[in-house]
Every structure is written in structure tokens, then in C-alpha cells.
C-alpha positions in Angstrom: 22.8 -0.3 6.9 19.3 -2.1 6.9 19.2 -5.3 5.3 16.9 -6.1 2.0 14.8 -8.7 1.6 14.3 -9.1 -2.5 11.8 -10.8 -4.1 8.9 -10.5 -6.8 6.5 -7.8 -5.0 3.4 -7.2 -5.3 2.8 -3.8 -4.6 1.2 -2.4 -1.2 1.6 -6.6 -0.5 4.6 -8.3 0.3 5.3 -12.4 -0.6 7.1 -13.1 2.5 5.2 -15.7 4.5 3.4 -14.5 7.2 5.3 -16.2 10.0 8.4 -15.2 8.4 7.2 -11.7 8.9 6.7 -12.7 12.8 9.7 -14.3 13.5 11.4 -11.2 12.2 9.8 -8.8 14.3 10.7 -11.3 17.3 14.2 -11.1 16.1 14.9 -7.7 15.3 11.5 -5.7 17.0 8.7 -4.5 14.8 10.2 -0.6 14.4 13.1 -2.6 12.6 11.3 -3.9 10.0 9.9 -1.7 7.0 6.8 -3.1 4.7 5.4 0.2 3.6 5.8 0.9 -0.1 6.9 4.3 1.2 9.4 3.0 3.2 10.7 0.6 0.7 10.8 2.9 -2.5 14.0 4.0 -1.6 15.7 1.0 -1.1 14.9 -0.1 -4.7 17.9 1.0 -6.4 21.5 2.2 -6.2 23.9 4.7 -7.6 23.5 2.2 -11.0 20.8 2.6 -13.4 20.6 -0.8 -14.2 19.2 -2.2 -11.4 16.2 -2.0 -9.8 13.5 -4.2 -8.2 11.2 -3.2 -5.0 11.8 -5.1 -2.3 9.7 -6.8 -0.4 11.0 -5.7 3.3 14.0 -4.0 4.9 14.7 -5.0 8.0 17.7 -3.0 10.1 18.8 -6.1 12.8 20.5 -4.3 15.7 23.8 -7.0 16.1 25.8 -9.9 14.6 23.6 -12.3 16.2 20.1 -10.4 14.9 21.7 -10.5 11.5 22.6 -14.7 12.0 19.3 -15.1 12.8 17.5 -13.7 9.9 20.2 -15.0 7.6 19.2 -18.6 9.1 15.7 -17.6 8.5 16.0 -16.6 5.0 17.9 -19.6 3.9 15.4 -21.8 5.9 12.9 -20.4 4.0 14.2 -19.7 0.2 14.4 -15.7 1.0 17.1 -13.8 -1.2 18.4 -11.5 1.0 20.7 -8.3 -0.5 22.9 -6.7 2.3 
């Protein structure tokens, strides 16, 4: 399952730095990582009502150590990340 990056959104413009955005693509390829709000819409909630929020990317990392490396990244950077 694709990983969720969660943050306040703008929509149609995400608040993830810009070279955040490029070191992800060199980690996990560019056709792993969703911006589009049509892309995104549906990972915006769950099965619960309660909660919702766009994220600002979803990213789907291939292995344990593409999903180390943007976990390093996030954390360098202040990025929530939702699994």
C-alpha cells in the first residue's frame, strides 16, 4: 500500500518543498509518486467518517530500503507521513 504524505494542501498545489519532491522521485521513480488532485482524492479518507484531510502526495516506494529513505526524508524535513 502507497504511502501518504499529510499536510495542509492547497489544492491543485502541494506544500512539499520542491527538492523534497525530487529526492522522492530519485528514491522511488517519478510513476511512484502521485500529486494530481485526481490521484490523491481517494486517499483522503478511510472506512471512518471522521477523518479526512487531502494529502499532499502518495508515493508507493518499491522496498524496505525505498520506504527508509523517504522515512529519513520526511523526518529530515518535518513531513507527517501516514502509512
Amino acid at each position: 500500500m502507497p504511502g501518504v504524505f499529510a499536510s495542509l494542501t492547497v489544492l491543485g498545489e502541494t506544500r512539499i518543498p520542491r527538492p523534497v519532491l525530487t529526492e522522492l522521485r530519485a528514491i522511488a521513480g517519478s510513476e511512484n509518486l502521485r500529486l494530481a488532485d485526481g490521484d490523491l482524492v481517494v486517499y483522503a479518507r478511510d472506512a471512518t467518517p471522521l477523518f479526512r484531510g487531502m494529502p499532499d502526495a502518495v508515493i508507493a516506494p518499491a522496498d524496505a530500503e525505498q520506504v527508509a529513505r523517504i522515512l529519513r526524508l520526511a523526518t529530515d524535513h518535518g513531513i507527517p507521513v501516514v502509512p
